[in-house]
N, C-alpha and C positions, 0 to 999 in steps of 0.2 A: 532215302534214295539219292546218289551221286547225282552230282548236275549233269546232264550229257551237253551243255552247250559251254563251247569255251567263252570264257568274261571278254570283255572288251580291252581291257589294256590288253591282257595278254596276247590278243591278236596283234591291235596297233604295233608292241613289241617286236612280232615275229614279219609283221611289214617292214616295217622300218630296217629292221637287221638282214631283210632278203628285199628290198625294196626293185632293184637291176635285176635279181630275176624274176620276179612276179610278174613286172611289166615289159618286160621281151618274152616271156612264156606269155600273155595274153596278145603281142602284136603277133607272136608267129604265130597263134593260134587263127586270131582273124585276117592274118595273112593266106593260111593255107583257106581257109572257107573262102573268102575271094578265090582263091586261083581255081578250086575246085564249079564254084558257082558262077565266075565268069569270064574263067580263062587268064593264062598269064599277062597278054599284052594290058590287056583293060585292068588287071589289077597294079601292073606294075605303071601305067600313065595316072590310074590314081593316086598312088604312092608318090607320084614323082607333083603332080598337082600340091596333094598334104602338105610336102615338101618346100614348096616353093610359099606357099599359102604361111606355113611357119618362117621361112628365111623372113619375107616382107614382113610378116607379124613381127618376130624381135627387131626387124630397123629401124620399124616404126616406134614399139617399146623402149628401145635404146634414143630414140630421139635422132635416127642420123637421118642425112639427107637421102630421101629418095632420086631426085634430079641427080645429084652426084655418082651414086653408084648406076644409074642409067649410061651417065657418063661413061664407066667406066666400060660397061659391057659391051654396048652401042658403037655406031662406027664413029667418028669424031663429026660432030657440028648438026648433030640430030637433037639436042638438048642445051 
């Protein structure tokens, strides 16, 4: 009897080579289940929270300064 289950590399393979669409076909998927289950404002102020939650994560990862780019946003002499 044939295997019916595909091996492991060969998956990883077909990841790897469709990587950018796998994973924009799962955000728009649990994109649209948010908008469906709680509306677009609330899903789209989540989104924009993730968002922000990721920017401050790599500055931090990048090692830059937070005061500084406070700096930047801020009106002058609040930091």
């Amino acid at each position: 009897m044939r295997n019916m289950f595909i091996d492991k590399e060969k998956l990883m393979e077909i990841f790897n080579h469709h990587r950018g669409k796998i994973i924009g076909m799962f955000i728009g998927l649990f994109f649209s289940i948010f908008v469906i289950l709680i509306g677009i404002i609330k899903t789209l102020f989540i989104a924009l929270c993730v968002y922000l939650g990721f920017f401050i994560g790599k500055k931090i990862d990048d090692k830059e300064d937070l005061l500084m780019l406070l700096d930047k946003i801020l009106p002058p002499g609040k930091f």
